[in-house]
N, C-alpha and C positions, 0 to 999 in steps of 0.2 A: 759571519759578522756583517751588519747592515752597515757599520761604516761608510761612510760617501768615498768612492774610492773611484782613479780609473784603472782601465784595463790596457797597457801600453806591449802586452807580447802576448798572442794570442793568435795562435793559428785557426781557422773558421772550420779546415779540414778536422781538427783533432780536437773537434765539438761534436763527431758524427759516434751519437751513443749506441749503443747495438739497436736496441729496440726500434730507432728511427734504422739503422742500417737494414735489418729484416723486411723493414712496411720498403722503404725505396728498392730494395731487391727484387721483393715482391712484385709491387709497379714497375719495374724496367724487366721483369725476365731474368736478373742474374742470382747464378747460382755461386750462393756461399759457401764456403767448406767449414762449415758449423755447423751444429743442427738444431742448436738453442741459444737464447740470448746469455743463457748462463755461459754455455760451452766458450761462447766467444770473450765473456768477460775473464774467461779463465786462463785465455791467452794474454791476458792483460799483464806476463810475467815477464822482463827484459833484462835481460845478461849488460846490454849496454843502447848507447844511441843506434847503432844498425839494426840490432835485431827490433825494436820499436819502428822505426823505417821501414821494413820488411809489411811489417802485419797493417801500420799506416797508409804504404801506397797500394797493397792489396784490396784494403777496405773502397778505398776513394771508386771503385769500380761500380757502387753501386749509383754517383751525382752524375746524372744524364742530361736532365732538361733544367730550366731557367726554372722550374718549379722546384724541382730539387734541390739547387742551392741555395733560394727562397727560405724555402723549408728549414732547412740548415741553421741560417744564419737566425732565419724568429726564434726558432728553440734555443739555440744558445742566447739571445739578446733577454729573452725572457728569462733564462737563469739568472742571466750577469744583474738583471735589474732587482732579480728577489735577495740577491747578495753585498747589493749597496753598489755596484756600477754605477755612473751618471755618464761617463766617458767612454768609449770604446775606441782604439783606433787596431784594427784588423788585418791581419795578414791574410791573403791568399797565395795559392801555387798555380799559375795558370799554367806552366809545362806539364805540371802532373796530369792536366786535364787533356790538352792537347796532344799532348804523346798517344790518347788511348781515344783521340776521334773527336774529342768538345772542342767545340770552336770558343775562342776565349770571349767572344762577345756575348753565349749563353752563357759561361762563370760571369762575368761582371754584371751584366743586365738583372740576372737573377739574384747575386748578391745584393747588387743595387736598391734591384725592389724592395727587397729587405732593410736597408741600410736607410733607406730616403722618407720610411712610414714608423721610422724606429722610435724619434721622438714622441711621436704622438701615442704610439701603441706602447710605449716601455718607459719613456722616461730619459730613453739613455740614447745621448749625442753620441755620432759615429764618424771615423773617416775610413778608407781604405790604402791598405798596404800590399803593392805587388811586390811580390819575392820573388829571389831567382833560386835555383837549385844549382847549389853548386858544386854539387858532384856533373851537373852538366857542362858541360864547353859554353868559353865567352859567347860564341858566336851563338850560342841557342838563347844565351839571357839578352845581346843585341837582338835577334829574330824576335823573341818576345816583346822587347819592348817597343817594336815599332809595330808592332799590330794591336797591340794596346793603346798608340795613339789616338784612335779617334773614341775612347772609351776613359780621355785624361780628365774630362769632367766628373768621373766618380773616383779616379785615384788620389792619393794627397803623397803618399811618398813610396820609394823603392825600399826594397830589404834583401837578406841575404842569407838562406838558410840552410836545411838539409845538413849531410856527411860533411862533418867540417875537416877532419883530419885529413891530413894531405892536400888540401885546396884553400891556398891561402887567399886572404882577400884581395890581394894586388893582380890577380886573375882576371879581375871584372872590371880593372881601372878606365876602360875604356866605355862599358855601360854605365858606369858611375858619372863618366862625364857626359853621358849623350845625357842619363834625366836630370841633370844640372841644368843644363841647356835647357829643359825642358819647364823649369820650375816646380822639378821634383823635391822633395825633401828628402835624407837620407838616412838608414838605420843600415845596423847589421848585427847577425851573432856574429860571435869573436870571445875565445877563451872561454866555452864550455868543455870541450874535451881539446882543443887546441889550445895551442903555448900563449903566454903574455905578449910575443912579438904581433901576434894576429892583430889582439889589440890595439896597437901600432899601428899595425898598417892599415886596418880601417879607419883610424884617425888620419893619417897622414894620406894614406895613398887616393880611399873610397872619401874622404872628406865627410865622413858621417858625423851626424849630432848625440846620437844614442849608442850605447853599445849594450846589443840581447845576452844578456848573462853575462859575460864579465867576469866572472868568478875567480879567476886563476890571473887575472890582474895582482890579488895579496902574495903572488909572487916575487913581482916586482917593484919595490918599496918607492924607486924613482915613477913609475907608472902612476902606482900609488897617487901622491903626490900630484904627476898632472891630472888626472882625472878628478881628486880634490881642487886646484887651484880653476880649474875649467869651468866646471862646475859639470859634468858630463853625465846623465842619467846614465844609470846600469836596470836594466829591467829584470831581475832576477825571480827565477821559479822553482822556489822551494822545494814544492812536492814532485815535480818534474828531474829535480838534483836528485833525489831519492830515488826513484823511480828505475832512474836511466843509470843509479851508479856511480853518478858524479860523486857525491854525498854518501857516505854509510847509511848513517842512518840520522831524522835529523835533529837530533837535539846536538849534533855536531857542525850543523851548518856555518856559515861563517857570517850571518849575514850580522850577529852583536859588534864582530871586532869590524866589519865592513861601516856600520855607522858610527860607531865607534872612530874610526879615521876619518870621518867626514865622508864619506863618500855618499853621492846621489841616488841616494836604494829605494826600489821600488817592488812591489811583489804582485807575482803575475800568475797564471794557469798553464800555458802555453799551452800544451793538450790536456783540458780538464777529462775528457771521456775518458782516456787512457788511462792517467796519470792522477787517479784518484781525490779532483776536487776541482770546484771553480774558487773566481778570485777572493769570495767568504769565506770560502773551504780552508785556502791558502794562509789568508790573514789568521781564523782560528789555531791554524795549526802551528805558526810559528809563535804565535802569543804563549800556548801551552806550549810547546816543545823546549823556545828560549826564553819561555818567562818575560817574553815582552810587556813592562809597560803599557797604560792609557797613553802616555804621550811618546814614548815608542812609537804606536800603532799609528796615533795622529801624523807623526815627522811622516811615515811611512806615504800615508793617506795624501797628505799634502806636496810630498815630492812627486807621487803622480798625478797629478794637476801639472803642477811646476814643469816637468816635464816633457807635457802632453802638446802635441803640434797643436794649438789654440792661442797662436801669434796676432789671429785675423781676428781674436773674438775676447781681449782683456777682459770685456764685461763678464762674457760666460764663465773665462777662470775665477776671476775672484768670487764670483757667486758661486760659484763649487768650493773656493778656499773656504767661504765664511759655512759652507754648511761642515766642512772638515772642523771648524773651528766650535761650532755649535755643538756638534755630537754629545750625547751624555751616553756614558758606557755602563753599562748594567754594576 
């Protein structure tokens, strides 16, 4: 769907399609344990969130150089733009990279590159999101983000992602307040495979503006509620619910009775390679799946804008609101 739409939860890692994984293997020396682009896509099957993790940080072995995750991020920017993206704000994982030898100034430099020619080459405005892994220790998301400082000119906020169960977000209260300080903005998952409390406490504790899925929020009727009266984006991923599990299957999704309560819903990719579509992909599918509405889709469309860290640039939202508002739908 061309829809004018942004892109608010989107890992950059889980944009890495086989066929690009093969060509960067290639070029770096590393050996895949696959022997086709098919073979690999056919691992594309998940019991839950860890076994997706699993085959996720395995893959990332083949982004070496500042051209690679260049590479990376134009391929995905040029999908998002054939898909009606105008917006993009991006997640990265600099510990993933780190951990296995890249120094974090090749991920962001080479992102960068990417991210700073995007307008003119695509269409589509960008920011960046470093994320912490939070199956890792406080102290490794502190370490990160102080060697991310002199690289704050390409970041716009922090996030919080990875194995949520077990790791709650009051873990990282302390790097939450160092990129406060910093005039970071702040995001987090909360309540895809963890409880409604999670929820909470990235509100209260991590002092975030967005919450990444959200889902398991319709638990709690008083949550509910605040996140209606707040006005709180949920950036929810459809096909990634499916995927991973969350979700049966999705014409059960939750996301009618979710607007339905008012709540701030947006529809996202998070890993389109994986996770069987980008953000057109997504929007078609929930339209057929729940029978969504033209002005379904539009509320949809227009909540990510609303959304979208673009505080510094009213002009640019409402010129992206008015082309949400133009759209004529087949």
């Amino acid at each position: 769907m061309h829809l004018p739409k942004a892109e608010l939860h989107l890992h950059i890692e889980g944009t890495l399609e086989p066929e690009l994984a093969f060509a960067l293997a290639e070029r770096n020396g590393v050996a895949l344990p696959y022997a086709t682009t098919d073979e690999l896509r056919a691992a594309y099957e998940f019991e839950d969130l860890q076994s997706f993790l699993d085959l996720y940080y395995a893959l990332m072995a083949v982004l070496r150089t500042e051209e690679d995750f260049a590479e990376l991020a134009d391929a995905y920017l040029a999908r998002a733009a054939a898909q009606g993206v105008r917006h993009a704000e991006i997640f990265f994982d600099p510990q993933a990279h780190t951990a296995r030898g890249v120094p974090i100034g090749t991920v962001i430099e080479g992102l960068g590159r990417a991210l700073e020619r995007s307008e003119e080459t695509h269409g589509v405005s960008t920011q960046l999101i470093l994320c912490f892994l939070r199956d890792l220790s406080a102290e490794s998301a502190l370490g990160t983000l102080d060697a991310a400082k002199p690289y704050l000119h390409r970041i716009s906020a922090i996030g919080l992602d990875s194995a949520e169960v077990g790791h709650p977000p009051a873990k990282f209260r302390e790097v939450y307040e160092a990129a406060t300080a910093l005039g970071l903005r702040k995001v987090a998952h909360a309540g895809e495979e963890g409880p409604p409390e999670y929820i909470r406490e990235a509100l209260d504790v991590l002092g975030v503006e967005r919450i990444d899925h959200g889902l398991r929020c319709l638990e709690d009727p008083e949550l509910v509620r605040r996140l209606v009266t707040d006005r709180v984006p949920l950036t929810l991923c459809p096909l990634s619910n499916v995927r991973l599990r969350t979700v049966d299957k999705l014409a059960d999704h939750p996301l009618p009775r979710m607007m339905a309560a008012g709540l701030l819903c947006t529809v996202n990719s998070d890993d389109p390679a994986y996770f069987g579509g980008y953000a057109g992909d997504n929007f078609d599918a929930v339209r057929d799946a729940l029978a969504l509405d033209p002005e379904q889709l539009r509320t949809l469309a227009r909540n990510s804008f609303e959304a979208a860290f673009l505080d510094h640039d009213e002009e640019r939202r409402a010129r992206y609101l008015s082309e949400v508002d133009a759209y004529a739908f087949d």
